[in-house]
C-alpha positions as CSV (number, residue, x, y, z in Angstrom):
1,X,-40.6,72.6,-2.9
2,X,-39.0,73.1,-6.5
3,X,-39.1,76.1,-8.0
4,X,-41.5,75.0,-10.6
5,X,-44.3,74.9,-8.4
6,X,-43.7,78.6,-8.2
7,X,-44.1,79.0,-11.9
8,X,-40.2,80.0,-12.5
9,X,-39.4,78.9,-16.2
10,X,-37.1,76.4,-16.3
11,X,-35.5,77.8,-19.5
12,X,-34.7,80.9,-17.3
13,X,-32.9,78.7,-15.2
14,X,-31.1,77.2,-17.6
15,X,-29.7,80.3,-19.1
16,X,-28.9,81.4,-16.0
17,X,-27.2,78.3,-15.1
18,X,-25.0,78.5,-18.1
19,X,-23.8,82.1,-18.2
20,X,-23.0,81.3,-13.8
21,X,-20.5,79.4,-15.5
22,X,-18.5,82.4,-17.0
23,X,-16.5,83.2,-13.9
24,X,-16.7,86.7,-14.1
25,X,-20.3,87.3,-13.7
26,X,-19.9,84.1,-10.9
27,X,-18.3,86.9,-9.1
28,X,-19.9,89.5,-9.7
29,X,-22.6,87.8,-8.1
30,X,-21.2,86.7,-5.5
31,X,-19.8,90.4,-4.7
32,X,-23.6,91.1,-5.1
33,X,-24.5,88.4,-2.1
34,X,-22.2,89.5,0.0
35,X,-22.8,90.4,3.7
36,X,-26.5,89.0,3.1
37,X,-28.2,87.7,5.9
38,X,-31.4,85.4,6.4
39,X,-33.4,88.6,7.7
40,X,-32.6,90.0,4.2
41,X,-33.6,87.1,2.4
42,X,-36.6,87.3,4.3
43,X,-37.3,91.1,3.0
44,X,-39.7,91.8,0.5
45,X,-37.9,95.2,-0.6
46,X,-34.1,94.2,-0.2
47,X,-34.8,90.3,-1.9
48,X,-36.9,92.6,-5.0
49,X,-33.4,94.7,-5.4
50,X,-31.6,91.9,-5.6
51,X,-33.3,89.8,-8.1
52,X,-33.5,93.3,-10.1
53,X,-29.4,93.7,-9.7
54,X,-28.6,89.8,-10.5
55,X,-31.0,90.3,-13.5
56,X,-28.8,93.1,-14.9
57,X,-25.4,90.8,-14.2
58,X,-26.8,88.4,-15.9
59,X,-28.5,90.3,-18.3
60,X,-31.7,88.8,-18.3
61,X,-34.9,91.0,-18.6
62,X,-38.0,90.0,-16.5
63,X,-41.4,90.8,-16.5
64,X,-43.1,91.7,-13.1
65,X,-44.4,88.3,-13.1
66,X,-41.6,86.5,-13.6
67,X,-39.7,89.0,-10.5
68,X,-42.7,88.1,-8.1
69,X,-42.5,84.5,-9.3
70,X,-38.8,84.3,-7.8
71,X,-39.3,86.6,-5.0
72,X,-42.3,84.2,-3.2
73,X,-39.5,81.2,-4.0
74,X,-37.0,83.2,-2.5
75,X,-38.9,84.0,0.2
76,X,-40.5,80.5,1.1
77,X,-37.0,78.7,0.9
78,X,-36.3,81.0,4.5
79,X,-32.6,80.8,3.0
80,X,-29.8,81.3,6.1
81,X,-26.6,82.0,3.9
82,X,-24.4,81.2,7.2
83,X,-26.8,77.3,7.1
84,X,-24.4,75.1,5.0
85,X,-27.6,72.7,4.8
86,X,-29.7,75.5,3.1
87,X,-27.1,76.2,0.9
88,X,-26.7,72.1,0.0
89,X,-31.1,72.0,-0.3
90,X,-30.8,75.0,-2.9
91,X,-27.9,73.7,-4.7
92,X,-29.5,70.0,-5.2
93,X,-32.2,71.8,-6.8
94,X,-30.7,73.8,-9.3
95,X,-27.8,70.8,-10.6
């Protein structure tokens, strides 16, 4: 499913899609990925910091809605970092 039928704004992902193109905050967040696993993607509490720590790298503010809005997206995708066919879906849907 896209992320638009989670109500993400595709102008946020835009924005964020241009400034992943500066290579320092590309690895930044990648630093900030790290070491995570499926059964932290899966987390309420540790996927909530990490949209709040990407937000700050990116420097985008979000509103509470906006947070749970990519948090049920995050969490529905049941992302396994270590899957190279999850990380394929979730690039497809973002290019």
């Amino acid at each position: 499913m896209s992320y638009h039928h989670y109500g993400i704004d595709p102008a946020l992902v835009e924005r964020v899609k241009f400034k992943m193109k500066n290579p320092e905050i590309k690895e930044r967040i990648k630093m900030l990925l790290q070491g995570v696993t499926k059964a932290d993607l899966q987390n309420h509490t540790k996927v909530t910091r990490l949209i709040g720590l990407a937000a700050g790298i990116l420097g985008e503010k979000l509103s509470g809605s906006q947070t749970t809005q990519i948090l049920q997206f995050i969490l529905a995708q049941k992302i396994d970092p270590s899957n190279a066919f999850h990380l394929i879906k979730l690039w497809s849907m973002f290019r």
